[in-house]
mmJSON file of the N, C-alpha and C atoms, coordinates in Angstrom:
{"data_MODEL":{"atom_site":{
"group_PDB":["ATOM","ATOM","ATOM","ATOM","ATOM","ATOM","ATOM","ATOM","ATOM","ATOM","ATOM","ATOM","ATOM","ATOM","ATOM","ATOM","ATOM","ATOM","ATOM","ATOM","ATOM","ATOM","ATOM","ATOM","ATOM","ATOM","ATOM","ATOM","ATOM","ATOM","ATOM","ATOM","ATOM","ATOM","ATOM","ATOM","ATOM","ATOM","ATOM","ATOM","ATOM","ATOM","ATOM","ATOM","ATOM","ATOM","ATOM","ATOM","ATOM","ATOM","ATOM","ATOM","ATOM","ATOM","ATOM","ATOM","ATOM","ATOM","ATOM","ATOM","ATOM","ATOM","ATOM","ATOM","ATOM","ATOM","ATOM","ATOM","ATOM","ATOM","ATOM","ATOM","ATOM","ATOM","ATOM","ATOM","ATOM","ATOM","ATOM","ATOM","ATOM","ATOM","ATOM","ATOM","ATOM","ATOM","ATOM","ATOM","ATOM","ATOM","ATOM","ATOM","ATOM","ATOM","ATOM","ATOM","ATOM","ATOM","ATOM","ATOM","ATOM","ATOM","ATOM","ATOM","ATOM","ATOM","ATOM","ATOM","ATOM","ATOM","ATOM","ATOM","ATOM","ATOM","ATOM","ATOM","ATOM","ATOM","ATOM","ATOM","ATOM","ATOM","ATOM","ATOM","ATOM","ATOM","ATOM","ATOM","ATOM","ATOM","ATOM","ATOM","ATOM","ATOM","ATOM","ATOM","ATOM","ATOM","ATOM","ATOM","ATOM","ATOM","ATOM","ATOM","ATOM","ATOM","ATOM","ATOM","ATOM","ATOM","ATOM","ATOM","ATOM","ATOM","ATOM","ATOM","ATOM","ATOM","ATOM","ATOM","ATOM","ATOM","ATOM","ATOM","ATOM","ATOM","ATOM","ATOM","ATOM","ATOM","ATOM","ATOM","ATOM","ATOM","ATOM","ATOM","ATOM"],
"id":[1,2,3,4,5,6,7,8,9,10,11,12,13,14,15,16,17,18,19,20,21,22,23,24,25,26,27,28,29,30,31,32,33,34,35,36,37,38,39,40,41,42,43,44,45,46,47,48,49,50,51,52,53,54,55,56,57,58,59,60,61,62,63,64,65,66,67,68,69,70,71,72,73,74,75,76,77,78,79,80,81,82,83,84,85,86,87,88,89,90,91,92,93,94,95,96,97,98,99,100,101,102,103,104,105,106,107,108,109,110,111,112,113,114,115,116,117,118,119,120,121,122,123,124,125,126,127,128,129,130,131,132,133,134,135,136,137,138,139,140,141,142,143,144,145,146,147,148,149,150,151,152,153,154,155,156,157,158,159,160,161,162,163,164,165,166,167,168,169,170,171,172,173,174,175,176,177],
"type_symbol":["N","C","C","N","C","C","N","C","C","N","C","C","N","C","C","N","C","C","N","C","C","N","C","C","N","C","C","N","C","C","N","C","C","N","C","C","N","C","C","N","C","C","N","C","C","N","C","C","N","C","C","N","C","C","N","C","C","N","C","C","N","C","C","N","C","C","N","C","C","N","C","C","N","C","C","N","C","C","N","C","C","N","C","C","N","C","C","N","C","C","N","C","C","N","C","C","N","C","C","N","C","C","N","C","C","N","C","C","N","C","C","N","C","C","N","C","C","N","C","C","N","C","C","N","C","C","N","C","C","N","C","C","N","C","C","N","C","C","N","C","C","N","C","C","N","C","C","N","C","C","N","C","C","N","C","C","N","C","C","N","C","C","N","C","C","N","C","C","N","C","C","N","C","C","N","C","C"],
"label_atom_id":["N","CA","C","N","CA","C","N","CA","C","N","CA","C","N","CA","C","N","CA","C","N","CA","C","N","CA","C","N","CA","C","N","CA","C","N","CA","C","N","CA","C","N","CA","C","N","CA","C","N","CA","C","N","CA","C","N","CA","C","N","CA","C","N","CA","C","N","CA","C","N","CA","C","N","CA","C","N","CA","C","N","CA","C","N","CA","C","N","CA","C","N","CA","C","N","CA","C","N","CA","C","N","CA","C","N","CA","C","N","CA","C","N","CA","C","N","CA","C","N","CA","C","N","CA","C","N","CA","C","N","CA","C","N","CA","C","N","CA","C","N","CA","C","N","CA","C","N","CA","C","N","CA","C","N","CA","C","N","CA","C","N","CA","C","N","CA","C","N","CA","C","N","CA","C","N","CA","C","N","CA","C","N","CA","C","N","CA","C","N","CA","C","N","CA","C","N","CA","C","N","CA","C","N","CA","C"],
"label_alt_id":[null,null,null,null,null,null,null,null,null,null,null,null,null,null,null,null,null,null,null,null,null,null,null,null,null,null,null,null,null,null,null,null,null,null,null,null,null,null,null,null,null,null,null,null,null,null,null,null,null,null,null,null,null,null,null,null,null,null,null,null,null,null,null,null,null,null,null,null,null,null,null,null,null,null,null,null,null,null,null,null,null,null,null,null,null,null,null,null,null,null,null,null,null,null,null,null,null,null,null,null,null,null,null,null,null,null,null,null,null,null,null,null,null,null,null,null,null,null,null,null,null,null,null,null,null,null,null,null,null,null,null,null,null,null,null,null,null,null,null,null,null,null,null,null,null,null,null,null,null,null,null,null,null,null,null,null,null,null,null,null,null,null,null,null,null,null,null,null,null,null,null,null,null,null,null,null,null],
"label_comp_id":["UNK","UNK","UNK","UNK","UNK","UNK","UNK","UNK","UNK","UNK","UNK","UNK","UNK","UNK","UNK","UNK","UNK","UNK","UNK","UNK","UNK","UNK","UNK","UNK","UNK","UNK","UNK","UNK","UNK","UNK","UNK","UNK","UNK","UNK","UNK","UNK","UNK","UNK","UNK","UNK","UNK","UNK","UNK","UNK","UNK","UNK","UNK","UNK","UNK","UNK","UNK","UNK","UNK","UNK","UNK","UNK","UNK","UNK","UNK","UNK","UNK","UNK","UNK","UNK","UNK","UNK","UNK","UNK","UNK","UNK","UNK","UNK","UNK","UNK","UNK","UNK","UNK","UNK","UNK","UNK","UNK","UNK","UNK","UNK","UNK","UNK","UNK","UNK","UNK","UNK","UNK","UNK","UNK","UNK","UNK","UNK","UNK","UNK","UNK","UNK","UNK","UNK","UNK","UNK","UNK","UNK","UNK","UNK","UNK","UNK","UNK","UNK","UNK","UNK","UNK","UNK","UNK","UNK","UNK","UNK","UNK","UNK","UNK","UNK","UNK","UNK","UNK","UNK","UNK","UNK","UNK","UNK","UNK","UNK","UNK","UNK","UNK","UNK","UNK","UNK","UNK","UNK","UNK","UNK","UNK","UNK","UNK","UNK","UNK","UNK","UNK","UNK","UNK","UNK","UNK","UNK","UNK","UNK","UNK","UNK","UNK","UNK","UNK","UNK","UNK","UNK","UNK","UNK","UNK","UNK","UNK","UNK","UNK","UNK","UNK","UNK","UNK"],
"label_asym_id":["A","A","A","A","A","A","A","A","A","A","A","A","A","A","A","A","A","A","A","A","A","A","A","A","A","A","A","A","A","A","A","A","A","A","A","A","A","A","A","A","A","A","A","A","A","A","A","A","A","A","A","A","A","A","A","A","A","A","A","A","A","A","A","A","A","A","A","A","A","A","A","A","A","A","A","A","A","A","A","A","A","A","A","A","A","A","A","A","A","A","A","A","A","A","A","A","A","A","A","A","A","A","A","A","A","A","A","A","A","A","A","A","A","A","A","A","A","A","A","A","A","A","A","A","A","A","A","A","A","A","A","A","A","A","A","A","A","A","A","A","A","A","A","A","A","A","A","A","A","A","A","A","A","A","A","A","A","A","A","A","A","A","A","A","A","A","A","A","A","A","A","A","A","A","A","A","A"],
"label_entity_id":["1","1","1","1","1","1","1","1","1","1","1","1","1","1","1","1","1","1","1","1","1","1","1","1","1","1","1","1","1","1","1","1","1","1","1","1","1","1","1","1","1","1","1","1","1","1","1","1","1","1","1","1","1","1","1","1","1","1","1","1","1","1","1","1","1","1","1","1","1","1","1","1","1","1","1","1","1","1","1","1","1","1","1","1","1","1","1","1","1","1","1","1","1","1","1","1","1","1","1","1","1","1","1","1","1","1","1","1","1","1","1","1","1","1","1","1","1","1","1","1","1","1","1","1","1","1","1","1","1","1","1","1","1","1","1","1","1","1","1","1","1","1","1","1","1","1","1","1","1","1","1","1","1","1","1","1","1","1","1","1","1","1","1","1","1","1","1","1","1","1","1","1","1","1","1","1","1"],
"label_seq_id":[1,1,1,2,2,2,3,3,3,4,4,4,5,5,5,6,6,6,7,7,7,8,8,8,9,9,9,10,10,10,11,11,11,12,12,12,13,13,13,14,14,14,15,15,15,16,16,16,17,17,17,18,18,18,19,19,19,20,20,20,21,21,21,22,22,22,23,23,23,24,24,24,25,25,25,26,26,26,27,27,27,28,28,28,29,29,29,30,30,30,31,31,31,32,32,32,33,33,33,34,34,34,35,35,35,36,36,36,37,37,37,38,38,38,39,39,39,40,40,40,41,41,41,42,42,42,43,43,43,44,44,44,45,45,45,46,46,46,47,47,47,48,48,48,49,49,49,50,50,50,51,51,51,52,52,52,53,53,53,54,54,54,55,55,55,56,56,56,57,57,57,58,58,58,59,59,59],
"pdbx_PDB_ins_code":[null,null,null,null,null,null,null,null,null,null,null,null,null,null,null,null,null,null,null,null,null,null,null,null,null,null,null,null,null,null,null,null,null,null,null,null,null,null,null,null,null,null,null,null,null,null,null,null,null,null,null,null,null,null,null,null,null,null,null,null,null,null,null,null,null,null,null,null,null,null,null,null,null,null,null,null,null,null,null,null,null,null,null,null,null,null,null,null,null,null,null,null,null,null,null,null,null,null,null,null,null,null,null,null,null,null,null,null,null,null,null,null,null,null,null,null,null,null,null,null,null,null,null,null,null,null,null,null,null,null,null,null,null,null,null,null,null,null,null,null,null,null,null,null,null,null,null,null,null,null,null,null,null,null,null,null,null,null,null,null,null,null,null,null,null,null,null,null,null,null,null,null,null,null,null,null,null],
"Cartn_x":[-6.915,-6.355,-5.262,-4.375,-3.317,-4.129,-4.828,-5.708,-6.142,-6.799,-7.221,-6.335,-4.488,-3.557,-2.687,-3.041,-2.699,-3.604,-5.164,-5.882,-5.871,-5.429,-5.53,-4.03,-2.904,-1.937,-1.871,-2.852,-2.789,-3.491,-4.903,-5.372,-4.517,-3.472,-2.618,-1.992,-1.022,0.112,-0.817,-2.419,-2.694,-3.595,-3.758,-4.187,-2.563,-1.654,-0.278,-0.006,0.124,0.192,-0.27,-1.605,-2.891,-2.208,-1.745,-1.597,-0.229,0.596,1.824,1.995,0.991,0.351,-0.379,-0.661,-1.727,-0.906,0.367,1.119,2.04,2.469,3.413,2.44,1.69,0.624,0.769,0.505,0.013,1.389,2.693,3.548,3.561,3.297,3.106,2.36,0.733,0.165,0.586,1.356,1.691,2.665,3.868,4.412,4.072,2.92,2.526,1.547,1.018,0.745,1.591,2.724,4.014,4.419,4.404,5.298,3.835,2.57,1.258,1.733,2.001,2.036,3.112,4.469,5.77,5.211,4.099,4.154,3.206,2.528,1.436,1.939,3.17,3.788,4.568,5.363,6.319,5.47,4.207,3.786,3.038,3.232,3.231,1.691,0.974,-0.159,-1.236,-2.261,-3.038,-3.961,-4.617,-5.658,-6.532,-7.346,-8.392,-7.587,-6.466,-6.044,-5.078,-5.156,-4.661,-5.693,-6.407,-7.946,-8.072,-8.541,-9.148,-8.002,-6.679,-5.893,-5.54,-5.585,-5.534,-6.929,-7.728,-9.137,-9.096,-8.344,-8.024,-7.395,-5.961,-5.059,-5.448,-6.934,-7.143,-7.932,-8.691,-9.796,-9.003],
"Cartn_y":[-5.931,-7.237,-7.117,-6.291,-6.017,-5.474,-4.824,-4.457,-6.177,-6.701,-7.852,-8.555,-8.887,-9.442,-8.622,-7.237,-6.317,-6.658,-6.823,-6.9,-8.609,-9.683,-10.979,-10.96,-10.489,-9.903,-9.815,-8.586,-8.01,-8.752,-9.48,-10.743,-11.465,-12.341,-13.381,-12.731,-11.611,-10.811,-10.94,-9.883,-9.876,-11.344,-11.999,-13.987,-14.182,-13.788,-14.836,-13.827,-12.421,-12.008,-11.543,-11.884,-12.463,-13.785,-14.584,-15.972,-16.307,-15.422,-15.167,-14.759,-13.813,-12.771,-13.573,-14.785,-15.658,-16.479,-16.688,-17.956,-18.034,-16.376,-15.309,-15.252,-15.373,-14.569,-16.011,-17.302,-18.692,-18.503,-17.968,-18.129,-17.756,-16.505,-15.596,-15.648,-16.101,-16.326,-17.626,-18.362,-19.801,-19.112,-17.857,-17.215,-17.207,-15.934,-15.096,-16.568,-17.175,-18.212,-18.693,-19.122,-19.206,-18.41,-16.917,-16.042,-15.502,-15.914,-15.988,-16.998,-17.795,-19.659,-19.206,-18.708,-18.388,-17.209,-16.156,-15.301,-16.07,-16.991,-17.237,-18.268,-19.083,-20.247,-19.321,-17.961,-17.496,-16.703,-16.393,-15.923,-14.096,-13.864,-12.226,-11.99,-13.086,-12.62,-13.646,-13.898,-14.499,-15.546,-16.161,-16.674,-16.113,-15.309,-14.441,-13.909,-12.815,-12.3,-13.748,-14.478,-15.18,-15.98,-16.443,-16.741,-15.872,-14.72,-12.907,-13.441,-13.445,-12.782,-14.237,-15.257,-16.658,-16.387,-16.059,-16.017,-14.971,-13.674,-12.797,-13.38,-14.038,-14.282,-15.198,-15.696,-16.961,-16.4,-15.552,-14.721,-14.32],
"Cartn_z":[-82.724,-82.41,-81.347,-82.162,-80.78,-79.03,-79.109,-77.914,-77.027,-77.745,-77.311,-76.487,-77.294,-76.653,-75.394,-75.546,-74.188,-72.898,-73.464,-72.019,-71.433,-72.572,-72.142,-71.032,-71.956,-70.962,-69.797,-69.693,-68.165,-67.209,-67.62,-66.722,-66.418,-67.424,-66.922,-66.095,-66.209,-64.989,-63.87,-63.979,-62.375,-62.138,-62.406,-61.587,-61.495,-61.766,-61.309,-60.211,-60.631,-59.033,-58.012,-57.547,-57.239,-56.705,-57.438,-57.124,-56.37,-56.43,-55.808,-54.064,-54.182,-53.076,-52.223,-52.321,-51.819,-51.152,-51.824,-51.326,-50.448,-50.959,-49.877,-48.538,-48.291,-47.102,-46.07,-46.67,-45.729,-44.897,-45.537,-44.225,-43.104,-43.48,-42.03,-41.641,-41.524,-40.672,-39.458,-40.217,-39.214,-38.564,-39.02,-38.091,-37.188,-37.639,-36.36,-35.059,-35.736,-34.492,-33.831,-34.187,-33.503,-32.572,-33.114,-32.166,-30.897,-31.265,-30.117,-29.196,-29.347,-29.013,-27.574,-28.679,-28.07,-26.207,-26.894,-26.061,-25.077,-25.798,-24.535,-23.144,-23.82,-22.847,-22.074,-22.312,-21.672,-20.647,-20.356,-19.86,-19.722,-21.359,-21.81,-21.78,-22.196,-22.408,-21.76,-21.178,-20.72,-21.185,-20.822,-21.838,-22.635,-22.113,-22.559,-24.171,-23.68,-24.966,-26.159,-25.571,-26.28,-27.493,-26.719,-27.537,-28.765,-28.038,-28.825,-29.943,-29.803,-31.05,-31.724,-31.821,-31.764,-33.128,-32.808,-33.497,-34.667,-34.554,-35.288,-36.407,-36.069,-37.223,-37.763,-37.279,-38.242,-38.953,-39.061,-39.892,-41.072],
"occupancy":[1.0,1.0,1.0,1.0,1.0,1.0,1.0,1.0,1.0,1.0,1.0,1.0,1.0,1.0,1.0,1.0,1.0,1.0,1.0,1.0,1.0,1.0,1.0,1.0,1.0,1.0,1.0,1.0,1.0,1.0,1.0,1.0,1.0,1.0,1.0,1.0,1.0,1.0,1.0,1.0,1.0,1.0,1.0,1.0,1.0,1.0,1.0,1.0,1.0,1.0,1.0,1.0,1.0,1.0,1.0,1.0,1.0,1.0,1.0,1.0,1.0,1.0,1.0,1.0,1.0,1.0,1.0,1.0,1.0,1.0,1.0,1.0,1.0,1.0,1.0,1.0,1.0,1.0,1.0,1.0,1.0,1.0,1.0,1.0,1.0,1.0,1.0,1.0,1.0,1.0,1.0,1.0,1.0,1.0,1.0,1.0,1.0,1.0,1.0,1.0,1.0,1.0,1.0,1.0,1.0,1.0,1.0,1.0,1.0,1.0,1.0,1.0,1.0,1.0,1.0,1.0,1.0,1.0,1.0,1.0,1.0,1.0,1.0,1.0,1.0,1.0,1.0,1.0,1.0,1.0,1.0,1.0,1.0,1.0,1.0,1.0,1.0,1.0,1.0,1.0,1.0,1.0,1.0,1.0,1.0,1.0,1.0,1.0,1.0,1.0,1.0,1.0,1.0,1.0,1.0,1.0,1.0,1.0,1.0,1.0,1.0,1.0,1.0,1.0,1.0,1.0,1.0,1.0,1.0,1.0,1.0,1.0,1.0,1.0,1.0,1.0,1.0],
"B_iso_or_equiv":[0.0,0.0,0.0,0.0,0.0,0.0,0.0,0.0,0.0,0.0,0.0,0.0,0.0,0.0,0.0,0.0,0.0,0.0,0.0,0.0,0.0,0.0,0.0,0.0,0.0,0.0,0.0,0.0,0.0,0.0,0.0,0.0,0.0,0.0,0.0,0.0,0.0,0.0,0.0,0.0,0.0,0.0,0.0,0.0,0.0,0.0,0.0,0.0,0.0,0.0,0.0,0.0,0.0,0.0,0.0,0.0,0.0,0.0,0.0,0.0,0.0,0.0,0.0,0.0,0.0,0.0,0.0,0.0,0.0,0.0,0.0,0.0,0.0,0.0,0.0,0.0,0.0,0.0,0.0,0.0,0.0,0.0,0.0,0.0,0.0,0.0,0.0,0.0,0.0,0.0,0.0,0.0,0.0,0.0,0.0,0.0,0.0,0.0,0.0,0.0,0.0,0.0,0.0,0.0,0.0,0.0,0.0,0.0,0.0,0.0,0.0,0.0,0.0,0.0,0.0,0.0,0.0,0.0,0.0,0.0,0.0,0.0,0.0,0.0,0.0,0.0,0.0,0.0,0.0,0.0,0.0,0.0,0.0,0.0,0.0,0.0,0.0,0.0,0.0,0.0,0.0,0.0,0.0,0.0,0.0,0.0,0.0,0.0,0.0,0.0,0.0,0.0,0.0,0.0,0.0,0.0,0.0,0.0,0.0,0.0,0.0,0.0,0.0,0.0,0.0,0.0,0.0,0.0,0.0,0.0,0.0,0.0,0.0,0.0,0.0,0.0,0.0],
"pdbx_formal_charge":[null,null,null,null,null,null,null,null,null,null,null,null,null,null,null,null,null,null,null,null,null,null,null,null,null,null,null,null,null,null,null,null,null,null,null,null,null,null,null,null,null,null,null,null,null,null,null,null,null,null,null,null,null,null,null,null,null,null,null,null,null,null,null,null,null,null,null,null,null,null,null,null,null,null,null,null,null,null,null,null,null,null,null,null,null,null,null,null,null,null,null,null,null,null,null,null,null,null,null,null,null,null,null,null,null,null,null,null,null,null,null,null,null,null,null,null,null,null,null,null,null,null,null,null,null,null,null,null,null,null,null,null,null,null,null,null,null,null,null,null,null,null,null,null,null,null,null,null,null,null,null,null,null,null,null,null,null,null,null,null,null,null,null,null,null,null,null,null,null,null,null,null,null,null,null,null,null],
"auth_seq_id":[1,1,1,2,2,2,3,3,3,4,4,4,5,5,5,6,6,6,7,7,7,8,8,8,9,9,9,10,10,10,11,11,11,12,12,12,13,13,13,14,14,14,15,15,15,16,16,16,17,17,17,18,18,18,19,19,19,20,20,20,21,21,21,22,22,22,23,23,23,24,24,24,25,25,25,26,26,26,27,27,27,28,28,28,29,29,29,30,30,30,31,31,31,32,32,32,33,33,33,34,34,34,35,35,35,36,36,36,37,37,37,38,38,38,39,39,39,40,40,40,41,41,41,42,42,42,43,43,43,44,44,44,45,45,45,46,46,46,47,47,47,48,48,48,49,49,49,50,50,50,51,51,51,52,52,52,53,53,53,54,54,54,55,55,55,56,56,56,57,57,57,58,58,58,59,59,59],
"auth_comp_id":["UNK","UNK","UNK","UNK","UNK","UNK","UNK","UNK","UNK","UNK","UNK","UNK","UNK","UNK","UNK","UNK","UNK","UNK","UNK","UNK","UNK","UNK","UNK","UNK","UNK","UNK","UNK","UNK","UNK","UNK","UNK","UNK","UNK","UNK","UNK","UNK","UNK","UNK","UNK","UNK","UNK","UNK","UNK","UNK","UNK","UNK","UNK","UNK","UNK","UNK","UNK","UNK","UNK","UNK","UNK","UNK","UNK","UNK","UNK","UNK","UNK","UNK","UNK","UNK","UNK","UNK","UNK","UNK","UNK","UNK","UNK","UNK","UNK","UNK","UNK","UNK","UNK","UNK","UNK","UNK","UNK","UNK","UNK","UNK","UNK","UNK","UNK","UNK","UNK","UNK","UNK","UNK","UNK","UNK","UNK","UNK","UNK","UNK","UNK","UNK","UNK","UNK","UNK","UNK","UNK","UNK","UNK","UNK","UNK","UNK","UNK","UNK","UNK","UNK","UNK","UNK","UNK","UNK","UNK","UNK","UNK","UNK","UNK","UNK","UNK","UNK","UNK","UNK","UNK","UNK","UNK","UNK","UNK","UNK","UNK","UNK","UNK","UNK","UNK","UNK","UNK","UNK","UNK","UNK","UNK","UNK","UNK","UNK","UNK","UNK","UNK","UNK","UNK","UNK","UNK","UNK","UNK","UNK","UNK","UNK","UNK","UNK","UNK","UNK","UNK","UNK","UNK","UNK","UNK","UNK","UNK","UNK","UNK","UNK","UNK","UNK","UNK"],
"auth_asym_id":["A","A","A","A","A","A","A","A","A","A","A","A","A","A","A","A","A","A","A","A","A","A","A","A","A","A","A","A","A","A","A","A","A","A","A","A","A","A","A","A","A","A","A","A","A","A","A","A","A","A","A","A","A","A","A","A","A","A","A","A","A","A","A","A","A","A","A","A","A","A","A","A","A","A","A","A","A","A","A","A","A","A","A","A","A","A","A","A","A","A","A","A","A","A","A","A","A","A","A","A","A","A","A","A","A","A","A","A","A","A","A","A","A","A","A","A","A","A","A","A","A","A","A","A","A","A","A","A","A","A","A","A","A","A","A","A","A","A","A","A","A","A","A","A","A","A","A","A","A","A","A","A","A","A","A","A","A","A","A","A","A","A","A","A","A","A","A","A","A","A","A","A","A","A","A","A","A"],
"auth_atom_id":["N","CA","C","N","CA","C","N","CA","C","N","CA","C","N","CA","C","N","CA","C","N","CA","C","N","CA","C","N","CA","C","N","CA","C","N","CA","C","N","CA","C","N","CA","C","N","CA","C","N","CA","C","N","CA","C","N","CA","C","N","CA","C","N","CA","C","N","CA","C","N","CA","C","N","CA","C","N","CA","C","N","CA","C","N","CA","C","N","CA","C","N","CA","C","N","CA","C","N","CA","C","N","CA","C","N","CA","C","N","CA","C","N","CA","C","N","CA","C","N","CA","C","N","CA","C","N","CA","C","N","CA","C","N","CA","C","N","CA","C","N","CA","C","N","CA","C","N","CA","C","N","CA","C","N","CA","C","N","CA","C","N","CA","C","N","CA","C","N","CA","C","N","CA","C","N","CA","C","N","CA","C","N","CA","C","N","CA","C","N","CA","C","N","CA","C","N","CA","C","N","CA","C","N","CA","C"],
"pdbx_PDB_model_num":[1,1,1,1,1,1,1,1,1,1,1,1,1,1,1,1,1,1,1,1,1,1,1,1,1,1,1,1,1,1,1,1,1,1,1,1,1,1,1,1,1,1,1,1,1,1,1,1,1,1,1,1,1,1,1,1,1,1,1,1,1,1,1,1,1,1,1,1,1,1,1,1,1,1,1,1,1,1,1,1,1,1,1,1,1,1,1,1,1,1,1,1,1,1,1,1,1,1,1,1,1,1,1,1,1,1,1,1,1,1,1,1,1,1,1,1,1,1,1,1,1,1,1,1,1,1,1,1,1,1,1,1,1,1,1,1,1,1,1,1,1,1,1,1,1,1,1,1,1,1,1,1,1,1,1,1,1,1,1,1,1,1,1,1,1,1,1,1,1,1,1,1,1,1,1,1,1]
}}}
């Protein structure tokens, strides 16, 4: 019995942090489009690579 309430346990811990890890992540991707955005108006990077990595961080 006790076994049963160890492994229901450990599902709830890893779906919440699983679910934590998920929520942490949506920021930084809108970062990093930002700091693309930032490099592409200032002139660092071109169109071409801007596209290419534009397409990456959305994957």
């Amino acid at each position: 019995m006790i076994f049963i309430w160890i492994v229901i346990g450990l599902l709830i811990y890893y779906m919440y942090k699983n679910n934590a890890q998920t929520s942490i992540d949506a920021p930084k991707r809108s970062n990093a489009e930002e700091i693309l955005k930032e490099r592409y108006v200032s002139g660092e990077i071109d169109d071409e690579t801007y596209e290419k990595m534009k397409k990456t961080i959305k994957e």
